[in-house]
C-alpha positions in Angstrom: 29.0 46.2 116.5 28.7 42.6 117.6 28.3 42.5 121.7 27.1 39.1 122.0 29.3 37.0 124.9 29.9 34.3 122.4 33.4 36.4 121.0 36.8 34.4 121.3 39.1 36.3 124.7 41.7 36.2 122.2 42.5 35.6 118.7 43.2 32.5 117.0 46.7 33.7 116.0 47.3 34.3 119.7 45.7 30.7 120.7 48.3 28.7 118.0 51.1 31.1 119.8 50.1 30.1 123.3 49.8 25.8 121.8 53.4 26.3 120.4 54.9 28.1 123.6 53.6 24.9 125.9 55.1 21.8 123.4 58.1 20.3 124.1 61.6 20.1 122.1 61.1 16.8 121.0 57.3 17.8 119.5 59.3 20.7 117.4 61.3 18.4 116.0 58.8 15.6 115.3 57.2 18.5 113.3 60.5 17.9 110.3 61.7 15.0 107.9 64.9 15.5 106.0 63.8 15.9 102.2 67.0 16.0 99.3 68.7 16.9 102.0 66.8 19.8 103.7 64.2 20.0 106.6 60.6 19.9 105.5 58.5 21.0 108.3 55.1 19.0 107.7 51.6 19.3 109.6 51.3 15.6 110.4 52.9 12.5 110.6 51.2 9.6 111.5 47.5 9.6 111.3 44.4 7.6 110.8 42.0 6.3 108.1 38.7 5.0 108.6 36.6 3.5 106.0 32.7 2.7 106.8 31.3 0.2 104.1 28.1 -0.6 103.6 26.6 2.4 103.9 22.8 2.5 102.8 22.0 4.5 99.5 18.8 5.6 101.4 21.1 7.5 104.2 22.7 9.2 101.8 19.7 9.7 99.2 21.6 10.2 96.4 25.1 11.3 94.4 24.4 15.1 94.6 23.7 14.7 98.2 26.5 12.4 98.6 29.2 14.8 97.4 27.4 17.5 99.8 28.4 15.3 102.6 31.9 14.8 101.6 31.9 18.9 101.5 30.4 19.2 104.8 33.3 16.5 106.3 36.2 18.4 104.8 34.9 21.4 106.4 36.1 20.3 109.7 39.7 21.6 110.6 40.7 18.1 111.6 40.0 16.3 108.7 42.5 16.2 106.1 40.7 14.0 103.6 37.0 12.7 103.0 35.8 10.8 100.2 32.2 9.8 100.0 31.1 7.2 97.2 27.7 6.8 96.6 27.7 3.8 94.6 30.2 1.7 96.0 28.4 2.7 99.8 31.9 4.0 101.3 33.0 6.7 103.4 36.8 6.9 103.7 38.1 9.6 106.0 41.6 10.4 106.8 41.7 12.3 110.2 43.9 13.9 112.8 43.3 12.1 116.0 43.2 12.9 119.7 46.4 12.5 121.2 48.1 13.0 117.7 51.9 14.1 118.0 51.5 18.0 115.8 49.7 21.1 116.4 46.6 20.5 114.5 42.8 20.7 115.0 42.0 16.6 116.1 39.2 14.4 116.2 38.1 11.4 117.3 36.4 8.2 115.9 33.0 8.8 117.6 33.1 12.4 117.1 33.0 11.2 112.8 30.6 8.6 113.6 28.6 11.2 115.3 28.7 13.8 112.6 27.9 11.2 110.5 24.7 10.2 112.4 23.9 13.9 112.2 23.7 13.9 108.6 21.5 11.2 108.5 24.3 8.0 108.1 23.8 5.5 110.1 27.2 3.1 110.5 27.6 0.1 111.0 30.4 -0.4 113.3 31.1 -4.5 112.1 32.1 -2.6 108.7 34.7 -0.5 109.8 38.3 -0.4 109.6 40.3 2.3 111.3 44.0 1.9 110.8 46.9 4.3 111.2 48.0 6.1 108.0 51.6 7.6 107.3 50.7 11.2 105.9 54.3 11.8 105.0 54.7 8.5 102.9 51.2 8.2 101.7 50.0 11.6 101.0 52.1 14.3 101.1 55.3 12.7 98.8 52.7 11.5 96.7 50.7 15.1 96.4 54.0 17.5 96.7 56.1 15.4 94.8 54.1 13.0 92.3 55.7 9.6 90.5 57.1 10.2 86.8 54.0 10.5 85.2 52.7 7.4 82.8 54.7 7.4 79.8 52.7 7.0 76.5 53.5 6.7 72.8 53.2 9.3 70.8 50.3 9.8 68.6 50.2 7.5 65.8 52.8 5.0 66.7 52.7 1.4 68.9 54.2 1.2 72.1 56.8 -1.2 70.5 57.7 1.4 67.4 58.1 4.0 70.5 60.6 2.0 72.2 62.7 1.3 69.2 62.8 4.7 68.1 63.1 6.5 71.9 66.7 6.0 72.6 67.0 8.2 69.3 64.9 10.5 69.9 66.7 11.0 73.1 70.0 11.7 71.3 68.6 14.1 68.9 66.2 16.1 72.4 69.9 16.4 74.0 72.0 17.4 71.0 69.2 20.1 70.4 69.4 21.4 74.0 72.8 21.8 74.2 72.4 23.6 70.4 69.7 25.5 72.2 72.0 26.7 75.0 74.7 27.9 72.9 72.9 29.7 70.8 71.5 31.6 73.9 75.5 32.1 75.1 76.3 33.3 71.7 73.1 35.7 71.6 74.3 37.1 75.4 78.2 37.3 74.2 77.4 39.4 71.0 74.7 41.2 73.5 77.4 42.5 75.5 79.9 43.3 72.0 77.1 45.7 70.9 76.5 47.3 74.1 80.0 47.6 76.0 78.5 49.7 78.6 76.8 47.2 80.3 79.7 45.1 79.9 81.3 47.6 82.1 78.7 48.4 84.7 78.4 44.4 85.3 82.3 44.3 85.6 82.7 41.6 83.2 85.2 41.7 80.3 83.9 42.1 76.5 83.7 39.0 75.0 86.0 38.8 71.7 84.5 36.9 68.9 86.9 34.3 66.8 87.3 35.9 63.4 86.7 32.8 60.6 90.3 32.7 57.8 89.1 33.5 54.9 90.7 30.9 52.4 91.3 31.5 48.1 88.9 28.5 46.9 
């Protein structure tokens, strides 16, 4: 059993309780955007991005060791995005910062420089560019709810055969959906014709099936 002086009073559950008791009305509802309609409650809003160029290859020694850093950044509560590139020399890091309007773990600028330094990167502070970012606009619609994705041709045609025979293969995609979906209403009438029972127990009338003439040719 673990005796040591360095365990938390209370639980981090408890801790995000006590945070959310002492915020204001206003903070709760900065905390929502309206969606199709409904309320979305997101973890940020606004933001920041900082991107340090020319960093040296030597700091960072090499790819492997690289994405190793970008690991060790994400680890940190308060970071919601690192990207370390070791050929182009950049560190991009979207953060939550001190005095941020939400909940969330926060950091500052020299706290990241500092890491940095830690892990051997040494910045220079005449290449960077910190900037607020719009997490809602910029990163959440674009990860929870993605653009139509790149249309392409189908295999073995030119994009200007595909858009002279799209509009009728659109025709023939939505006169064999709606065939689809009538066969499936036909399969669940004759369903309940050959098992009345159910018809019954589900309260719904038996479904009478159109008897076809029968003509003399």
């Amino acid at each position: 059993m673990d005796k040591s002086n360095k365990q938390p009073s209370q639980s981090a559950y408890q801790e995000d309780l006590k945070r959310n008791s002492e915020i204001s009305a206003e903070q709760i509802t900065n905390q929502y955007v309206i969606e199709n309609g409904n309320k979305v409650r997101i973890p940020y809003k606004m933001v920041r991005e900082v991107v340090f160029s020319n960093i040296s290859k030597s700091d960072m020694l090499d790819s492997e060791h690289a994405a190793r850093l970008q690991y060790r950044l994400m680890l940190n509560d308060s970071i919601i995005k690192a990207r370390v590139h070791y050929i182009r020399g950049t560190i991009r890091v979207i953060y939550n910062p001190v005095g941020a309007d939400n909940l969330r773990e926060k950091i500052s600028l020299e706290d990241i420089i500092a890491f940095l330094s830690k892990e051997g990167v040494s910045v220079d502070r005449a290449a960077i560019d910190d900037h607020s970012y719009d997490y809602y606009a910029n990163y959440y619609s674009k990860t929870f709810n993605p653009a139509s994705i790149r249309e392409h041709p189908p295999y073995g045609y030119t994009k200007k055969e595909w858009i002279k025979m799209k509009p009728e293969w659109e025709k023939r995609k939505i006169k064999y959906a709606e065939k689809s979906e009538q066969k499936q209403k036909n399969f669940q009438m004759q369903y309940l014709i050959d098992h009345p029972e159910l018809a019954d127990a589900m309260g719904v009338p038996i479904p009478e099936i159109k008897k076809k003439k029968v003509g003399i040719l």
